[in-house]
N, C-alpha and C positions, 0 to 999 in steps of 0.2 A: 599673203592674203589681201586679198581687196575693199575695198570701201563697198562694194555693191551688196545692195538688198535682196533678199529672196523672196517672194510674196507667196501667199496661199492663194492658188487663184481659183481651188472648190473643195469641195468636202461631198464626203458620200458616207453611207454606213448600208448594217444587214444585221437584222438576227432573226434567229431561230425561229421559225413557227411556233414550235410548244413555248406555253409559258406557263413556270407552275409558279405558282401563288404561296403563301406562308401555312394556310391552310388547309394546302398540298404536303406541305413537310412535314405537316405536323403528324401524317400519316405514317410519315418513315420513321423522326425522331421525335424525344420529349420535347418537343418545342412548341410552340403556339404562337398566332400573330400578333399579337399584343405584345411577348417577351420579345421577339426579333423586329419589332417597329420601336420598340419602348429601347435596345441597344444600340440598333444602325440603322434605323429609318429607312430598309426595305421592305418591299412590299410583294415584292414579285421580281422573277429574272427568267432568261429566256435560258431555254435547253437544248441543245444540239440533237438533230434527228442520227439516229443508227445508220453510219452510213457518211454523217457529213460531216469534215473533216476541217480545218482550222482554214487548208487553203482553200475550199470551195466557202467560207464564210469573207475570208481575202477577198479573192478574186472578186467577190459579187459587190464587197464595199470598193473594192478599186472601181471598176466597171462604172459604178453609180460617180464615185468622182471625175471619168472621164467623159461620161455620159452629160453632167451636170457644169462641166469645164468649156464643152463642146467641143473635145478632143477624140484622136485613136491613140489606140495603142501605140501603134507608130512613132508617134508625139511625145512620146517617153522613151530615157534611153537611161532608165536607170529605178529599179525599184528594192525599195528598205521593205521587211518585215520585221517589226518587232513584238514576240509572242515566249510564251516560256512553253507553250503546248505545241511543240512541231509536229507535222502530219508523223515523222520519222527522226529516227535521229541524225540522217541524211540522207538525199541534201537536203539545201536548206530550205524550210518552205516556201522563200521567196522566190525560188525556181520553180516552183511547184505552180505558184502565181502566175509568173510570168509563161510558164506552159498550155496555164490557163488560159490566159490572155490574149495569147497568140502571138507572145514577143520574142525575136529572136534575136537581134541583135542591144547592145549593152550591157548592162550590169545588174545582178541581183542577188540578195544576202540579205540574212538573216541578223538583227540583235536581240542578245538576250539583258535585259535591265530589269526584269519581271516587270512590275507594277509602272517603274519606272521608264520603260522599254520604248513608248511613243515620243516621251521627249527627248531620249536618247537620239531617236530616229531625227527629227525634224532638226537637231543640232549637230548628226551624222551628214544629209540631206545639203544643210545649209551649208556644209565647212567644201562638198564634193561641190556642189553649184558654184563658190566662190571660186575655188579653186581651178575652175574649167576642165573637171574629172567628168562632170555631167551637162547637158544641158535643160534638162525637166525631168524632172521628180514623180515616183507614185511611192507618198507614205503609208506606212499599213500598220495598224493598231491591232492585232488578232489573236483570238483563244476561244480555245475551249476547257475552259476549267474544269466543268463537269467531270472529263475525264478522270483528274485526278484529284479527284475528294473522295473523301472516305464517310459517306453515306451515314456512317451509323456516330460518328464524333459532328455533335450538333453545334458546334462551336464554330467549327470551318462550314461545313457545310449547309449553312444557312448564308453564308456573306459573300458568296460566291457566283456567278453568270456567265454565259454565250458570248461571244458579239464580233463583232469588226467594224473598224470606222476608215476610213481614209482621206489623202488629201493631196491634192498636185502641188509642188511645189515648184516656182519657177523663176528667175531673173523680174527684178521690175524695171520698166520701161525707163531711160532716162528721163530724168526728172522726176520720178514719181515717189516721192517719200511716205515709203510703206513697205513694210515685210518685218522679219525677223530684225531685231534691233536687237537683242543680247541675249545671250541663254548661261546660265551656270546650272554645271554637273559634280553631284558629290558619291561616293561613297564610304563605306566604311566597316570593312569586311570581317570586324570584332564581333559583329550584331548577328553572320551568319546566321545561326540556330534559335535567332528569336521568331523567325517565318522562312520555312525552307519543305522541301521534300523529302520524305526519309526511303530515296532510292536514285537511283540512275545508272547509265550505263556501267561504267565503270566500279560503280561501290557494287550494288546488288543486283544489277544487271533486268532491272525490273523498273519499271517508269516512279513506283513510289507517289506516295497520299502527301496532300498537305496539310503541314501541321504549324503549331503557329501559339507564341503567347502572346497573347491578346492584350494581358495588361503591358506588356512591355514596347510592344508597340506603340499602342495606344501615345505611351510615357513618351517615348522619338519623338511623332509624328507630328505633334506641332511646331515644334523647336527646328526642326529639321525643313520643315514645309516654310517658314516666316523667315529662315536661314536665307536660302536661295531666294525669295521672292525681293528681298532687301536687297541682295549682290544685283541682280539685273536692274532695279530701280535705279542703285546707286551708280550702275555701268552706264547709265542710258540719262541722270541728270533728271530721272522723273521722281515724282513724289505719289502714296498709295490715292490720293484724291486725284491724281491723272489719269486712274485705271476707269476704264467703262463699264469692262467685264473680265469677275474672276471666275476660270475655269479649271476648277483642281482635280484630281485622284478622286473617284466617286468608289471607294472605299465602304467609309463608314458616314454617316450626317453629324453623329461628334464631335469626330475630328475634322470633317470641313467647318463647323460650325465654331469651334475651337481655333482652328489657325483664322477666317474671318474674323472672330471678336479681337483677337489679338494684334492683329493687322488692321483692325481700326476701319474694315467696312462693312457698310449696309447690305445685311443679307441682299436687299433688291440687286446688287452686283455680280451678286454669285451664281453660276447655272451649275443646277443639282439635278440628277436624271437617276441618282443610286434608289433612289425610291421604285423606281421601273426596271433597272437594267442590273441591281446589284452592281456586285463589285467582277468587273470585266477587264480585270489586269492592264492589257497594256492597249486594251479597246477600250479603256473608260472614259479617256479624255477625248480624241476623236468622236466618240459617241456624247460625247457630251458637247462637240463643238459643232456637230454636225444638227441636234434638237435646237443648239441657240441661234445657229443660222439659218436652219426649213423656217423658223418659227418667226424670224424677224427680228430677232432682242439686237445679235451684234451683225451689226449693218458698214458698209466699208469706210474707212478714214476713223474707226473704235481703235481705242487701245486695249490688247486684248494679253492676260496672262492667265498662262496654263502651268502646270504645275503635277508632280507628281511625289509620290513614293513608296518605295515596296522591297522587297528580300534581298537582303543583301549587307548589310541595306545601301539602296541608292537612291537618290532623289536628286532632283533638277526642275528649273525653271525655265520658258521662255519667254521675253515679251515680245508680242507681235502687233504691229500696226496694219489693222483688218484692209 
């Protein structure tokens, strides 16, 4: 492996037209918006139209980061999906993408890290770049949870949304000190059945709801999130007052709120979008990084860490110099 950087050199995202509100749910289940703003500081998440499918939410966030890069398709010779909701269970939806796209030559595949799944990618992404497996990246953050929630258990299905985000991933120009500087990935496959599905192919042959305890997560999630964000700090010789902007797992506002205090930053560092977008699996961080960049917060030469965690459990960090 080489010394060379990989830069982010755009970001794109998409969701869903419908967007139902809390007191929309509250039509379906006992819940109210007061109880699920007062638990996870959502407010509203987007829902997938009848019809559209994880890759057409893809493809349109790809599309907008090439659009926004001032690239084609062409221009890429390699693209990651990482999603726990695939159009099928094959292939992979990132072929499905790249069908879309109009790509035909390279490479495309799918990771599954659930929650985790976008940082998996951009640390998959980086290792092919270095290695001269690739020479330009399209990362994809994508789901549609919707799918597989179980409507009437008001626990899950209130924390849950739509989305895809994306981002080109590319070599930086000699000299140019900036991109991916360190990532560390963990898992730890004991936690299985604290957030999982109870179905798939092979158990029940049925796609299966998600189900999830709440308090136990919760109990991980910060320990696990301040874990990695320390290892890349400590990789990279920086300290938490170097960071510009933290961009974590838009989950729950608790526990971002909970790994910030403990990590010792100023909420003004943290970009939070679970208030709008819910929790969008392995679309939450790209969608979160794509609101802090339209908007102006992380601007280029920022030091930027993103972060995740989810079923499995896995969790992982990256830092990147914007």
């Amino acid at each position: 492996m080489t010394d060379q950087k990989n830069i982010i050199r755009s970001v794109g995202a998409y969701l869903p037209a419908r967007v139902m509100t809390n007191d929309d749910l509250a039509k379906l289940v006992d819940t109210s918006d007061e109880w699920i703003q007062q638990r996870t500081g959502i407010k509203q998440r987007h829902i997938a139209a009848e019809g559209e499918n994880t890759s057409d939410l893809a493809a349109a966030a790809g599309h907008k980061a090439l659009e926004n890069a001032g690239l084609e398709i062409a221009d890429v010779d390699l693209i990651v999906v990482a999603t726990t909701t695939p159009d099928m269970t094959f292939p992979a939806t990132a072929a499905v993408v790249q069908q879309k796209l109009g790509m035909h030559h390279g490479a495309a595949f799918d990771i599954q890290a659930v929650c985790s799944g976008f940082v998996y990618a951009v640390a998959t992404a980086d290792s092919y770049l270095k290695n001269g497996l690739a020479k330009r990246a399209l990362v994809i953050g994508a789901e549609t949870a919707s799918r597989i929630l179980d409507w009437n258990d008001r626990t899950t299905c209130v924390l849950f949304g739509d989305g895809a985000g994306a981002v080109i991933m590319e070599p930086a120009k000699p000299g140019e000190d900036r991109g991916v500087l360190a990532t560390a990935l963990r898992s730890d496959g004991q936690h299985w059945n604290k957030l999982y599905t109870d179905g798939g192919p092979s158990s029940t042959q049925s796609m299966g709801h998600i189900r999830m305890e709440g308090k136990e997560v919760f109990k991980h999630a910060v320990g696990m999130i301040t874990d990695v964000v320390y290892k890349v700090l400590e990789d990279t010789g920086h300290t938490i007052d170097d960071l510009d902007w933290f961009v974590p797992h838009q989950a729950n506002k608790r526990i971002i709120d909970g790994a910030g205090q403990k990590l010792g930053l100023p909420p003004e560092k943290v970009v939070v979008t679970v208030d709008r977008h819910a929790n969008t699996s392995a679309a939450s961080v790209p969608l979160a990084l794509n609101t802090a960049v339209a908007d102006g917060r992380i601007k280029r030469g920022d030091l930027v860490m993103i972060e995740a965690m989810g079923g499995g459990f896995t969790w992982g960090a990256s830092l990147i110099r914007w």
